[in-house]
N, C-alpha and C positions, 0 to 999 in steps of 0.2 A: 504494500500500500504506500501510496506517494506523498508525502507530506510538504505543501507550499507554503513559504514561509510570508511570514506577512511583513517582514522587513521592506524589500523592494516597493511594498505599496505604501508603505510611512515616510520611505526618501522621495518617493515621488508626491505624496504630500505635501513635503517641506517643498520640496521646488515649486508646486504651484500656489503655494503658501507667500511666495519670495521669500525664501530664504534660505538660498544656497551655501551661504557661510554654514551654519547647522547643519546641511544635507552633506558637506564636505567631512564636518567632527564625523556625522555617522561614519560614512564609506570609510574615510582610517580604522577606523576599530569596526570593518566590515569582521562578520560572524565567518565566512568562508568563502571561497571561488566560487562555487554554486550559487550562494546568495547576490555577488557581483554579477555575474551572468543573467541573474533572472532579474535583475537590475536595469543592465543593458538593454535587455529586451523590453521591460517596463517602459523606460524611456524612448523606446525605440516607436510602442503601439501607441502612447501616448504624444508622441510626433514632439519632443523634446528632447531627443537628443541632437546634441550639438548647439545648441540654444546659449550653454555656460561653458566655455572654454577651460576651466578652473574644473570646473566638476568632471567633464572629460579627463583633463588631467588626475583629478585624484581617484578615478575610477581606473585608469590603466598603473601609477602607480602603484594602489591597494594590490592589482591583482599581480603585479611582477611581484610584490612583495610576498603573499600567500604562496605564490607559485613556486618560488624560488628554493631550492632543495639547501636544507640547514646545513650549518657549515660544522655546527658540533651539537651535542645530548647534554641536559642541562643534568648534574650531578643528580 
């Protein structure tokens, strides 16, 4: 069974809210790749992506960040 988070649909909130500065704090301390993903696409059906340059940006940061294979195991 598939479970949809309902993050993607509160950042998208905020942006039609105006207020991307807050939409940006989410996406850094995004929950997972997945959650970015269904983000992207959020914004995508909502015809707002690309709209904030800044959020673009911390939405491809977030995910190189999550993506990126750890460099060491934390004790």
């Amino acid at each position: 069974m598939s479970h949809s988070s309902a993050w993607p649909v509160k950042i998208v909130a905020l942006l039609r809210a105006g207020n991307p500065t807050a939409a940006i704090a989410q996406i850094r301390v995004a929950p997972s790749v997945r959650d970015l993903r269904a983000l992207e696409k959020a914004l995508a059906a909502a015809q707002l992506s690309g709209k904030w340059a800044n959020v673009d940006a911390a939405i491809s940061e977030s995910l190189q960040a999550l993506s990126a294979p750890r460099l060491h195991r934390s004790p």
